[in-house]
C-alpha positions in Angstrom: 323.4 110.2 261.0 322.8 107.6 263.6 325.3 105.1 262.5 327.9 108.0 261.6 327.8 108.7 264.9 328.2 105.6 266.0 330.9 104.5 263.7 333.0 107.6 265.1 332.2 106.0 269.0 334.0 103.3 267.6 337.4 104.6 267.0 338.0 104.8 270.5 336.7 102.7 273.1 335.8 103.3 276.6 334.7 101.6 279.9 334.8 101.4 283.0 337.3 99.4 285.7 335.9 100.8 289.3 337.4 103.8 289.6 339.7 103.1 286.1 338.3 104.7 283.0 339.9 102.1 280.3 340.4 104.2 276.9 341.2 102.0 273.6 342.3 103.0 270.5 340.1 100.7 268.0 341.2 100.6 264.3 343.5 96.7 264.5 342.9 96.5 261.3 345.4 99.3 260.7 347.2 99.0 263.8 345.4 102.0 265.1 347.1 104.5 262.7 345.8 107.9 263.8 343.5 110.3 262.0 341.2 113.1 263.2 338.2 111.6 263.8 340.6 109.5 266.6 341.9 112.1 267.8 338.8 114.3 268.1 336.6 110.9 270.1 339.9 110.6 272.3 340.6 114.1 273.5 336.5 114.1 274.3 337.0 111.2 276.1 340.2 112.1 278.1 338.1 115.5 279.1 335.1 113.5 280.3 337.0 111.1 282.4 339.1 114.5 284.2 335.7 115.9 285.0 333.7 112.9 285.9 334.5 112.1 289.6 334.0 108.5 289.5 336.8 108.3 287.6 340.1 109.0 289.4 342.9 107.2 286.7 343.2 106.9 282.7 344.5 103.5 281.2 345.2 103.8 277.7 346.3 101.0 275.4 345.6 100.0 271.9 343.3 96.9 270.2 344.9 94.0 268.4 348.7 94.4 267.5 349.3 97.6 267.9 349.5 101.1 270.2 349.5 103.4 267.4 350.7 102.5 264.7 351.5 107.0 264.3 349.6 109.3 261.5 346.9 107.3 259.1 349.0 106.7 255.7 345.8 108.5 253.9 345.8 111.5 256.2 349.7 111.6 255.1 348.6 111.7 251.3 346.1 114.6 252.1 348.7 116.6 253.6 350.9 116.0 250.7 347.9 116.8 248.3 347.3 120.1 250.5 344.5 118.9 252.4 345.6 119.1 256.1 343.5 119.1 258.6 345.7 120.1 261.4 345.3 118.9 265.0 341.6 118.0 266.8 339.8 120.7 267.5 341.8 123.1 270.3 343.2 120.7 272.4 347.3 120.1 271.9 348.3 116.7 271.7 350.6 117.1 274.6 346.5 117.7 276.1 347.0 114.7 278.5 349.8 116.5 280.6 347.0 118.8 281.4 344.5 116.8 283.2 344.1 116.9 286.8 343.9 112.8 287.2 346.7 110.6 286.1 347.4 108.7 282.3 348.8 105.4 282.2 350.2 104.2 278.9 349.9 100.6 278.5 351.7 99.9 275.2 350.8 96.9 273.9 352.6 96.5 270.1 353.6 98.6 267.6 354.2 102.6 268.7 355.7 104.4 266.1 356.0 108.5 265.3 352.9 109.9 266.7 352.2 106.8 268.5 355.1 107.6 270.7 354.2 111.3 271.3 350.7 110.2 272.3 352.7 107.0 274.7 355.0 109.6 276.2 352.5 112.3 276.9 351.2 110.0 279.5 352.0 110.5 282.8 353.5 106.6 283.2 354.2 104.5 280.6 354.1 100.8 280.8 355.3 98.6 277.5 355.0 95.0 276.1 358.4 93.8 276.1 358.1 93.1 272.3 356.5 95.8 271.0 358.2 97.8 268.3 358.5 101.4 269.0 360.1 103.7 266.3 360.2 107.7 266.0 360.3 107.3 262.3 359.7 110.9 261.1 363.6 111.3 259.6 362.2 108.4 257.3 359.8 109.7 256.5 361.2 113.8 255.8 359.5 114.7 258.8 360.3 116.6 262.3 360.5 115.5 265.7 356.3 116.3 266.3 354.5 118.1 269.0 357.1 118.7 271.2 358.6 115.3 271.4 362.4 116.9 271.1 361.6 118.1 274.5 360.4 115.4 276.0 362.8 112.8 275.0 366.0 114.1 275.8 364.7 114.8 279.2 363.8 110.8 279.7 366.7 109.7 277.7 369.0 112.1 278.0 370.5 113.9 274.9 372.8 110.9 273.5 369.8 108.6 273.4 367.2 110.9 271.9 369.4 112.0 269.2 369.9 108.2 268.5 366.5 107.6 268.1 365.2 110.6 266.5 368.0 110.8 263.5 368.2 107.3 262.8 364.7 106.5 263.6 365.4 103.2 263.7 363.1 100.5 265.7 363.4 99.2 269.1 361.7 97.0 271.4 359.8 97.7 274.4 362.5 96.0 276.6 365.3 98.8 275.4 362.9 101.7 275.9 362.3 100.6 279.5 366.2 100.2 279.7 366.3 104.2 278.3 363.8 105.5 280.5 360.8 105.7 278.3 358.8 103.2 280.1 358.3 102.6 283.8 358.0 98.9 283.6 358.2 96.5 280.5 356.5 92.9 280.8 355.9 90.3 278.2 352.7 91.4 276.0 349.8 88.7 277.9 350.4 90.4 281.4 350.6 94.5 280.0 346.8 95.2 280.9 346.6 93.6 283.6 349.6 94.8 285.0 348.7 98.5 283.9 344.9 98.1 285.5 346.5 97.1 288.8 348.8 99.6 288.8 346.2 102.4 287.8 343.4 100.7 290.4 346.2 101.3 293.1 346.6 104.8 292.3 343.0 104.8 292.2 342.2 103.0 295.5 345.3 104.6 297.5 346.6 107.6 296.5 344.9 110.7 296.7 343.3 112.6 293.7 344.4 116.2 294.8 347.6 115.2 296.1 348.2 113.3 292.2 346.7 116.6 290.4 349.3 118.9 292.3 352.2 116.3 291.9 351.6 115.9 288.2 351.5 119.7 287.7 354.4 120.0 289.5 356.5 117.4 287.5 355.6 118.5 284.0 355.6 122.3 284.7 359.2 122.3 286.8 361.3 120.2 284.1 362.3 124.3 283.1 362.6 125.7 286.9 365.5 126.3 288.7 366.4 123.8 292.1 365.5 127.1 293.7 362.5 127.9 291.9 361.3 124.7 292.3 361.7 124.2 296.1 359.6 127.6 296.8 356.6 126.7 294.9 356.6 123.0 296.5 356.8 124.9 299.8 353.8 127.0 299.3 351.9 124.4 297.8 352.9 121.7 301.0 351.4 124.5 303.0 348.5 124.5 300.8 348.1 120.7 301.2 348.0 121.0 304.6 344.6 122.4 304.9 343.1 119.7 302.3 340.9 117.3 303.8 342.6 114.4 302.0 346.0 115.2 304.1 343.4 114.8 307.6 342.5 111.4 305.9 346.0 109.5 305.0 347.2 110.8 308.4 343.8 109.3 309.8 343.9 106.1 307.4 347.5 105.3 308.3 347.3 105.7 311.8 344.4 103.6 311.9 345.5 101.0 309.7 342.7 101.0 307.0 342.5 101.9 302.9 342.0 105.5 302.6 338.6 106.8 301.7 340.0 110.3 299.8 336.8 112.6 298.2 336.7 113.1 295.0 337.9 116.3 293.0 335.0 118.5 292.6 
């Protein structure tokens, strides 16, 4: 029972980068395809590092060749066989735009179908210049999965998703930065390292309530109104106000130091 749960630990890997919690998806061998198991150790992981206030931003990248390499071919079979065991447990997969603390993709090779729900769910995505990215669920008789046919027309714009998403042809990192999928695309030895200081700066500098408001306020208002939208950022500015981590980057700029913002409780 031991090593069963220790082979599940396994899937997913996670440590520690100061205030970075470092999350890698760990089957190379098959270029991290997903299954359950995966999805159940990352999910647990994401929910630990959004409670645990040591932690105040999410890396998340894949070993050896590959991000995600999308759904298991076995777990495909199954499903074809009538064995589905539908998502992990009752978290969503779009789960990560939940969290209070922010998600940083760092794609490192291949991404394809639910590889690039799980990279876009993230709150920024950066991408290996090379990597090979690919919706391919049209090739496979599939649908566009866990609401990626909202999320990509609204990076891409309609055009582009529709492009990617009936052809499901493959692309490299370097044209999904040019569509708006990724933030930043580098070549593939720099990626961590340029995601871990990016993350580290939002860890070091920015603060964690102000970044658990903003990111609520981005992925909740893409169906508001300019109208809509403007109120509730007034009430919560007036909100923000009060916090003690608006006191502290008035004081920390002023003074001309880093900013020491608490924790979220």
């Amino acid at each position: 029972m031991v090593r069963v749960k220790e082979e599940a630990a396994m899937v997913v890997l996670s440590e520690d980068d100061g205030g970075v919690r470092i999350l890698t998806f760990n089957r190379p061998e098959r270029l991290n395809a997903w299954t359950a198991e995966m999805g159940r150790r990352y999910f647990d992981l994401l929910e630990e590092a959004d409670l645990d206030p040591s932690v105040r931003a999410v890396v998340v990248t894949g070993a050896g060749r590959g991000f995600c390499a999308g759904a298991d071919f076995d777990a495909l079979s199954a499903i074809r066989s009538g064995g589905y065991a539908g998502k992990p447990g009752d978290r969503p997969y779009t789960f990560p735009t939940t969290m209070r603390k922010p998600v940083v993709a760092a794609v490192n090779g291949a991404c394809a179908g639910l590889g690039v729900v799980h990279a876009l769910v993230c709150d920024v995505v950066l991408t290996a210049e090379d990597a090979k990215w690919t919706t391919a669920f049209s090739r496979r008789g599939l649908i566009a999965e866990y609401g990626l046919a909202w999320i990509l027309p609204k990076l891409t714009g309609q055009a582009r998703a529709m492009d990617l998403l009936l052809s499901g042809r493959v692309f490299t990192g370097a044209e999904a930065y040019g569509m708006g999928l990724a933030s930043r695309a580098v070549p593939g030895e720099r990626l961590l390292d340029e995601a871990l200081a990016y993350a580290r700066e939002l860890a070091g500098q920015c603060s964690p309530a102000s970044m658990a408001v903003i990111k609520r306020q981005v992925w909740g208002a893409w169906e508001e109104g300019l109208d809509e939208s403007r109120r509730a950022a007034e009430r919560l500015m007036a909100e923000s106000f009060q916090w003690p981590d608006f006191a502290e980057g008035v004081a920390s700029f002023l003074e001309r130091r880093s900013p020491r913002f608490p924790p979220l409780s």
